[in-house]
C-alpha positions in Angstrom: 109.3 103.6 130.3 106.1 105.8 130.7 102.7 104.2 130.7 102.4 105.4 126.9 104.4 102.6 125.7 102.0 99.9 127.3 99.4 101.2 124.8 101.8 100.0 122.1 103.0 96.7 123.9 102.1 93.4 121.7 99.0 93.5 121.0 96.7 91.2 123.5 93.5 90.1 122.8 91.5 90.4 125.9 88.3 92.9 126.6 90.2 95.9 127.6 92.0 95.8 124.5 89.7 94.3 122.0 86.2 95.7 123.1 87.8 98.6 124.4 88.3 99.9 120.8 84.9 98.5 119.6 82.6 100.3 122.8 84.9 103.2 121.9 84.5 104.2 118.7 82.4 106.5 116.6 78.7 105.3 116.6 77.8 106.0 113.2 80.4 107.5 112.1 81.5 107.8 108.6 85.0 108.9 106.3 83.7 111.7 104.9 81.2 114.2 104.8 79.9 112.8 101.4 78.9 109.7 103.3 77.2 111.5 105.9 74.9 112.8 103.1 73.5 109.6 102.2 76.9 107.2 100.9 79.2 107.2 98.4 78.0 105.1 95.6 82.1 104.4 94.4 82.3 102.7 97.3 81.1 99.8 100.1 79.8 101.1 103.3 79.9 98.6 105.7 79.2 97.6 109.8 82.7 97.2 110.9 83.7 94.4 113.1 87.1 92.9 114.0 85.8 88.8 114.4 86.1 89.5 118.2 83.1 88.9 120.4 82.2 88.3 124.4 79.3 86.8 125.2 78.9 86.3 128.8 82.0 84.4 130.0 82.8 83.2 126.2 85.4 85.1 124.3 85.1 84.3 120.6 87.6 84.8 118.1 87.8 84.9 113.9 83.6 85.4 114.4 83.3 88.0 111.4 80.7 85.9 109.4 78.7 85.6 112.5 78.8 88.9 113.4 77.8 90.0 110.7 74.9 88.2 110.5 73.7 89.5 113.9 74.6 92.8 112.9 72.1 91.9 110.2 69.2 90.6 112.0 69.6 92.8 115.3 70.1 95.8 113.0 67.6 95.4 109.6 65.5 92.9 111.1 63.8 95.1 114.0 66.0 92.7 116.8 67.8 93.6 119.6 68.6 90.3 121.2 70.3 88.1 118.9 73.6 87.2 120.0 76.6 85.1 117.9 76.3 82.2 120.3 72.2 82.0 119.7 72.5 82.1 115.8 75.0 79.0 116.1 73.2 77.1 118.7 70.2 77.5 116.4 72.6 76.0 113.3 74.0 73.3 115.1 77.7 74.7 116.0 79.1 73.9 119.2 81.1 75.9 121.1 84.3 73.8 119.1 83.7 76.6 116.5 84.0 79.6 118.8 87.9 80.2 117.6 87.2 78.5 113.8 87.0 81.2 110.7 84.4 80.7 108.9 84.9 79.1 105.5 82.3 78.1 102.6 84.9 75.7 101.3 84.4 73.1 104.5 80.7 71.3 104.1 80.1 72.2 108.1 80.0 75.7 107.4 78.4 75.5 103.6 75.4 73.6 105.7 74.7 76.4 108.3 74.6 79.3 106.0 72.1 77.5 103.7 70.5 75.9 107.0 70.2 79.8 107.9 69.1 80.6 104.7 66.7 78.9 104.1 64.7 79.0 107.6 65.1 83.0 107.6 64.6 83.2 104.0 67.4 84.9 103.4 69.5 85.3 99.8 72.6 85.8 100.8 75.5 87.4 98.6 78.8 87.4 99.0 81.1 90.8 97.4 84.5 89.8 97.3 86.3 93.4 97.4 89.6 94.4 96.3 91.4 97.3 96.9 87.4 99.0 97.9 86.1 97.6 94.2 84.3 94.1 93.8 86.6 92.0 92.1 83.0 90.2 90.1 81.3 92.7 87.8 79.2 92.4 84.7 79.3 94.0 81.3 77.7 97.3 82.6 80.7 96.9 85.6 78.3 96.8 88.0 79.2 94.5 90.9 78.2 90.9 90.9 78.3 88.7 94.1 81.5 85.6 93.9 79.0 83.3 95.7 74.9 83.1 96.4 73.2 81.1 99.3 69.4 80.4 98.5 69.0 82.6 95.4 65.3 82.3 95.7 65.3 83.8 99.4 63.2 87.4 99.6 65.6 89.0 102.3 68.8 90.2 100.9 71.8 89.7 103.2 75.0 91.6 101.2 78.1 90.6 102.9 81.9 91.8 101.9 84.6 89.5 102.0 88.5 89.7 100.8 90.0 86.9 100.1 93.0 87.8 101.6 94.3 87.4 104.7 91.3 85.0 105.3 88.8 86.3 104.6 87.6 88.8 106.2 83.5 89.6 106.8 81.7 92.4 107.2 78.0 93.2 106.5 77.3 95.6 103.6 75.0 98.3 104.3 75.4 100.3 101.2 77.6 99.9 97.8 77.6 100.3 93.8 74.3 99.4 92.8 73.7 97.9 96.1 70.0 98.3 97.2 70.9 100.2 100.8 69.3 98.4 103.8 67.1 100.2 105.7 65.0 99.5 109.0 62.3 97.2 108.0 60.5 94.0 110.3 60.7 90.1 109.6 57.1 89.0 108.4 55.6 87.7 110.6 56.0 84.1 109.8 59.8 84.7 109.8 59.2 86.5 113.7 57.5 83.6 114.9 60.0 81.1 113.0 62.8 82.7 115.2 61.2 82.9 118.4 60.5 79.2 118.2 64.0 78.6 116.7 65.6 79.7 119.7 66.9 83.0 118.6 65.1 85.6 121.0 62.3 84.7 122.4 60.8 87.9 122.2 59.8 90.1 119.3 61.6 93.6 119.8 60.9 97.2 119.0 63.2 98.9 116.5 65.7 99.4 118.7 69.4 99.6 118.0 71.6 97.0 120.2 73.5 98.2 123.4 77.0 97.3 121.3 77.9 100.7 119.5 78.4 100.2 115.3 81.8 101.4 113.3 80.1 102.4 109.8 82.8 102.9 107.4 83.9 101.6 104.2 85.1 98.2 104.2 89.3 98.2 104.2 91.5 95.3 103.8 92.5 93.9 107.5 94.8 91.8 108.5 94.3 88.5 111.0 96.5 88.8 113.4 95.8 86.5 116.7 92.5 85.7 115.9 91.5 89.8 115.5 91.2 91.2 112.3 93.4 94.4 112.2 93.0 97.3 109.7 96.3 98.5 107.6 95.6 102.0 109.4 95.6 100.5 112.6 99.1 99.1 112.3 100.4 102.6 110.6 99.0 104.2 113.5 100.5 101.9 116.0 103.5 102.7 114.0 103.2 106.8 114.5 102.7 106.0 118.4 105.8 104.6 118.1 107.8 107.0 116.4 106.3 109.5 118.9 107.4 107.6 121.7 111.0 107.4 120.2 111.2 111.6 119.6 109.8 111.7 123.6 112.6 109.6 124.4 115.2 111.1 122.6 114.0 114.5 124.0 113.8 113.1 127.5 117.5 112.2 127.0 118.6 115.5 126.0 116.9 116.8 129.0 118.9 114.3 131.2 122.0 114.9 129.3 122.1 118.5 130.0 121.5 117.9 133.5 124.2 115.4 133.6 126.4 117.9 132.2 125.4 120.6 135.1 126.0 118.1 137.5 129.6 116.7 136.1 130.5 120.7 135.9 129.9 121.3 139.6 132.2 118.2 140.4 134.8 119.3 138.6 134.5 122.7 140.6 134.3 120.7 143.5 137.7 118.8 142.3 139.5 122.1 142.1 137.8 123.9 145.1 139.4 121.0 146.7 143.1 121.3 145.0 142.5 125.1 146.1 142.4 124.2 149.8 145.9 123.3 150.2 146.9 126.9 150.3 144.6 127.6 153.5 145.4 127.1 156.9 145.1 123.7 158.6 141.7 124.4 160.1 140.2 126.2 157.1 141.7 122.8 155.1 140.0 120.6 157.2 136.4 122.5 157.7 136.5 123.4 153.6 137.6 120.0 152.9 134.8 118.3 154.7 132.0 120.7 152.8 133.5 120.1 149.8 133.6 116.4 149.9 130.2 116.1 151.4 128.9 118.2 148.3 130.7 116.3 145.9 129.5 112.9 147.2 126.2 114.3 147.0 126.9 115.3 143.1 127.7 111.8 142.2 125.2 110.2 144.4 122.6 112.3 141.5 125.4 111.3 139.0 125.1 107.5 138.6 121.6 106.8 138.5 121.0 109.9 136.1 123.4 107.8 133.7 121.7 104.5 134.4 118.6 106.2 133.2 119.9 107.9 130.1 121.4 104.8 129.2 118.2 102.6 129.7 116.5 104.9 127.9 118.9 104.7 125.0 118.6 100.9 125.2 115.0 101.3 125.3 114.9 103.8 121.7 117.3 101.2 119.9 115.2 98.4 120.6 111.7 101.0 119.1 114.0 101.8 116.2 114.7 98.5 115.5 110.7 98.0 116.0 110.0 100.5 114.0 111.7 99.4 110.4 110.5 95.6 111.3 106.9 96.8 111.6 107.6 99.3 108.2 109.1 95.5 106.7 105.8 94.0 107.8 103.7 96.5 106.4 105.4 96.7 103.4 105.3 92.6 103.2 101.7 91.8 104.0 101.2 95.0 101.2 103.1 92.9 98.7 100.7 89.7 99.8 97.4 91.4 99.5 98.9 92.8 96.1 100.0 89.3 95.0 97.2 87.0 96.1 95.1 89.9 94.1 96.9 89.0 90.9 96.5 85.9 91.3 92.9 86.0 92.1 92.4 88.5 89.0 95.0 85.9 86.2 93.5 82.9 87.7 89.5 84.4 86.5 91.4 85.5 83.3 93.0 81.9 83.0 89.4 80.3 83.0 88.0 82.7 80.9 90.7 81.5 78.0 89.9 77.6 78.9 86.2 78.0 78.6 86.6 80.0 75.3 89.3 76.9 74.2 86.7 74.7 75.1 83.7 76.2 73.2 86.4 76.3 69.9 86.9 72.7 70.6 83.3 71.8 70.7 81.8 74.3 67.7 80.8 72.4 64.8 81.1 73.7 60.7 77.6 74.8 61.1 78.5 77.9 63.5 80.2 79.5 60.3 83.8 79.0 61.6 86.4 76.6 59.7 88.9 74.9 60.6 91.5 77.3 59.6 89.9 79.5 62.0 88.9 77.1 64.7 92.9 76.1 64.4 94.1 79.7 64.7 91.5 80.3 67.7 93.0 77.5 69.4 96.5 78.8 69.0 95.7 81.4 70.5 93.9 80.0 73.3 96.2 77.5 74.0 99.3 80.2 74.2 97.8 82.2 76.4 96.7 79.5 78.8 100.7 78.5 78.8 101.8 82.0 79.9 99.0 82.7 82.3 99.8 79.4 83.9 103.3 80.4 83.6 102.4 84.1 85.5 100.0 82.1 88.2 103.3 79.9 89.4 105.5 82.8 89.3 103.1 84.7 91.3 103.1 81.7 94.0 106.4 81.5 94.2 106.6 84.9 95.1 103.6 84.8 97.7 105.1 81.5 98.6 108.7 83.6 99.6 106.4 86.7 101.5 104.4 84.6 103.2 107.8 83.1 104.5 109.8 86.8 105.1 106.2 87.7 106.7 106.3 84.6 109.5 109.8 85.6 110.1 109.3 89.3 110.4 106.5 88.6 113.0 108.3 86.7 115.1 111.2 89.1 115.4 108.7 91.7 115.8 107.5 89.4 119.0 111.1 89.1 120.4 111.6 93.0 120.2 108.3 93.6 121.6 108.8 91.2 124.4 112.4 92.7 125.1 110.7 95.8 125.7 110.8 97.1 130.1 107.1 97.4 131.5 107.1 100.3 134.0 
């Protein structure tokens, strides 16, 4: 194998491949020229991260809420020195949490972010985003925020989630009727708050941090190992692959035509030496001993040149098979983003019908509806309830089954990949 197909080994997460990437990529760079020009309002730009971070010696993993936050405060907040690891000190995480997703649902985690709220007088809002729209919007189908921490705080802090795949974080720097953030200082009450708080403990210019920002808009990623991977980056791992499969097959056409050549000129060695018999006995013998030398010399190139060609074909059956399990697992964690969407969208549906069952149930004659009405209403209600109820199981049956065929395809994917030579 060349050194090409160690860029498409298993994916490790270590700095050379994680940060790698990150350092790498496109400071401020955007999708389209449209964006360049100010955004697209259709959709949400955000800072890009893939919930890796290294901190000194400290690797930290699933960090995406955290990151985003510092992306926040060292970016719109006229900082340059606030790390992940100071914003949790200052909250009270240990260094326990350095691998942990973040997750309003557990009380630890609810705590810091209103902790953090409310000393940095923040309001923070949470987008959940599906399929690039928010999956919350009001009557004018503007975007509305899932969840709010400290509504009354002055600093807004717009942060993109999708609930899938767990949740994935990034901060929101523009979006549909999203005020854009722009480069503007703490007061000074919240400056001095945070240099006595333990984050910085100095008051910066407006200067950008040394780490190099992905501005993009926000795509569904999947967590794989702790890293949250991008659809686009898998498809592309995919192409490297199929690229490396056409080299090889071309490299084996190469080596087959030379194997050919060579297997040719032994057979004309076999018949120069069938030829000798009608020479002389010293002719023979001085003939015979060129001829046999050559030969040897033929097959000597022979048999290695058709170990390789069959190591390589080895090697291609093993991407192929890579290849359509990879496709399988695309496909799959397509059909779970797809599903858990439905799900999210019938389950909002599904409450909407029991708090309109339960305002039928508790209206009174004197809001002009009677009973034959109220009774219909309820009907109605209560039918739809059953079959939305009815779709939500069917729907987590089904996620229920992926989520399965998923597990399975990874770990064959895993076995494949680790079958693969290292050269």
């Amino acid at each position: 194998m060349t050194n090409k197909t160690l860029k498409i080994k298993k994916r490790k997460v270590s700095k050379s491949n994680v940060t790698k990437k990150a350092r790498n990529g496109r400071k401020y760079s955007y999708k389209n020229d449209k964006n360049k020009k100010g955004g697209n309002p259709d959709v949400f730009m955000t800072i890009n991260n893939n919930g890796y971070v290294k901190e000194g010696d400290r690797e930290k993993y699933d960090q995406c809420f955290w990151i985003s936050i510092r992306d926040y405060l060292n970016n719109f907040r006229c900082r340059q020195d606030v790390t992940v690891g100071q914003i949790k000190t200052f909250l009270g995480l240990d260094l326990s949490t350095d691998s942990e997703k973040f997750d309003l649902d557990t009380p630890k985690y609810r705590r810091a972010a209103e902790d953090l709220a409310r000393q940095l007088n923040l309001r923070i809002d949470f987008y959940c985003i599906i399929e690039g729209r928010s999956f919350l919007t009001n009557h004018r189908n503007e975007p509305i925020p899932q969840t709010t921490i400290n509504e009354g705080g002055s600093n807004i802090v717009s942060i993109g989630f999708d609930g899938s795949y767990g949740g994935h974080f990034e901060l929101i720097i523009m979006g549909p009727k999203i005020v854009p953030l722009n480069d503007i200082c703490f007061p000074e009450e919240i400056s001095r708050l945070l240099n006595t708080n333990r984050i910085g403990s100095q008051r910066s210019k407006k200067v950008r941090p040394d780490y190099k920002l992905i501005i993009g808009e926000y795509t569904t990623k999947v967590l794989i190992d702790g890293v949250y991977v991008s659809f686009e980056d898998i498809e592309h791992e995919i192409k490297q692959l199929i690229s490396l499969y056409d080299e090889n097959n071309n490299k084996v056409l190469h080596l087959e035509s030379q194997l050919a050549a060579i297997t040719r000129d032994i057979a004309e060695k076999n018949t120069g030496l069938s030829n000798l018999k009608s020479l002389n006995a010293e002719t023979q013998q001085s003939m015979n001993a060129v001829y046999k030398s050559e030969k040897e010399d033929l097959e000597s190139r022979k048999t290695p040149l058709t170990r390789q060609i069959s190591d390589i074909k080895i090697n291609n059956d093993l991407l192929n098979e890579l290849i359509g399990l990879k496709k399988r697992y695309v496909e799959l964690r397509h059909t779970q983003y797809s599903l858990e969407s439905q799900i999210q969208i019938t389950t909002r549906q599904l409450d909407d019908d029991e708090s309109g069952l339960r305002a039928i149930e508790n209206s009174d004659a004197s809001g002009g509806m009677n009973n034959t009405t109220k009774g219909q209403l309820k009907t109605l209600y209560q039918s739809s309830i059953a079959e939305k109820s009815k779709i939500i199981e069917k729907y987590r049956e089904l996620l229920a089954l992926n989520l399965k065929q998923s597990g399975e395809t990874k770990d064959v994917i895993a076995h494949f990949e680790e079958q693969l030579p290292q050269q």
